[in-house]
C-alpha positions as CSV (number, residue, x, y, z in Angstrom):
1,X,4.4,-59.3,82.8
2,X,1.5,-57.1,81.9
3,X,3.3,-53.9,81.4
4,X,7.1,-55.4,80.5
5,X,8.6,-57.5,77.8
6,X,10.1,-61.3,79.5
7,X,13.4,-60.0,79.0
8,X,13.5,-57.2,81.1
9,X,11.0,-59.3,83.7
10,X,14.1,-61.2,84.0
11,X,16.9,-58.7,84.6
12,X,14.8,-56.9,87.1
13,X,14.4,-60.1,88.9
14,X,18.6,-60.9,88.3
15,X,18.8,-57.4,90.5
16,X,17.0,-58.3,93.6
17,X,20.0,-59.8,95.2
18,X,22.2,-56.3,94.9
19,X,19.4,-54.7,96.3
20,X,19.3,-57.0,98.6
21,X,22.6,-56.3,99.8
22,X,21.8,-52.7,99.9
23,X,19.0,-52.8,101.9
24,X,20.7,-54.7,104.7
25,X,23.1,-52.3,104.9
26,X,21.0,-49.4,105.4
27,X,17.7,-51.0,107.5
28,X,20.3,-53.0,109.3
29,X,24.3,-51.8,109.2
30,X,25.0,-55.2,107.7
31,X,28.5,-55.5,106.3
32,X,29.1,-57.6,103.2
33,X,32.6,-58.8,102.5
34,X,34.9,-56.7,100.2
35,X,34.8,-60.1,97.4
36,X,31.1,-60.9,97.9
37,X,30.5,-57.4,96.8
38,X,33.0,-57.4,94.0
39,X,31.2,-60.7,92.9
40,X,27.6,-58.0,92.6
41,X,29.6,-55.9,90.0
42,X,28.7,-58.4,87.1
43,X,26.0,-58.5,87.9
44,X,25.1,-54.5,88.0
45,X,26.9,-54.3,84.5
46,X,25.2,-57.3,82.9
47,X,21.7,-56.0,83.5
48,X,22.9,-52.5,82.8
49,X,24.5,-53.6,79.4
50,X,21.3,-56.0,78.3
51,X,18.8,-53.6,79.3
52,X,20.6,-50.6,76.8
53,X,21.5,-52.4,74.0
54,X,18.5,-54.4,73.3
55,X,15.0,-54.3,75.8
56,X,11.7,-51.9,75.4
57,X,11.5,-50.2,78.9
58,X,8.6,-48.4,79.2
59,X,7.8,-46.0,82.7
60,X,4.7,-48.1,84.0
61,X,6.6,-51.6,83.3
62,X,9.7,-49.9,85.1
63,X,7.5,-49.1,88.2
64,X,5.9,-52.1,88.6
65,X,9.5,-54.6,88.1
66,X,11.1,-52.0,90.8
67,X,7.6,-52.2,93.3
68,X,8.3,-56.3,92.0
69,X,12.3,-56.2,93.1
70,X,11.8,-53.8,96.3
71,X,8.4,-56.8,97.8
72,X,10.8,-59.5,97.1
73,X,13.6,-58.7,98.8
74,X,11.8,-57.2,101.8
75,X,10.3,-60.6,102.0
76,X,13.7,-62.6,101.8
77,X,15.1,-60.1,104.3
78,X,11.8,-60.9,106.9
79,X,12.0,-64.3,106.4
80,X,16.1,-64.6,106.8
81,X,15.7,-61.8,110.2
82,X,12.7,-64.4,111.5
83,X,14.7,-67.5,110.8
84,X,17.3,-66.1,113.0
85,X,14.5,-65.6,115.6
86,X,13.4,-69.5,115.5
């Protein structure tokens, strides 16, 4: 929150689960459903749509919410990939 207004804070964080979703598919070949992906779109287009029409995005603040998105959904893949080990 140092370098990045609340706002956008928020929408990066609203992106972690499509990222998510894409980083399964490439580190591991998982498959989502055709309607679970659908159901992303929203999603994609509600950040996209808040962050133009009204946020200050500045290059440092940018880096540091997608360093912020990328850690936290590594995470949630490791722990879901070691719950599946238990």
């Amino acid at each position: 929150l140092q370098y990045n207004a609340v706002g956008l804070y928020q929408l990066l964080k609203v992106l972690t689960t499509p990222v998510i979703a894409v980083l399964q598919y490439f580190l591991y070949g998982t498959t989502i459903p055709g309607m679970e992906l659908l159901s992303l779109v929203p999603i994609i287009i509600g950040v996209c749509l808040a962050t133009v029409s009204h946020l200050e995005v500045n290059s440092k603040g940018l880096m540091w919410g997608c360093f912020g998105i990328l850690s936290t959904s590594m995470y949630q893949i490791w722990v879901k990939e070691e719950q599946k080990r238990l």
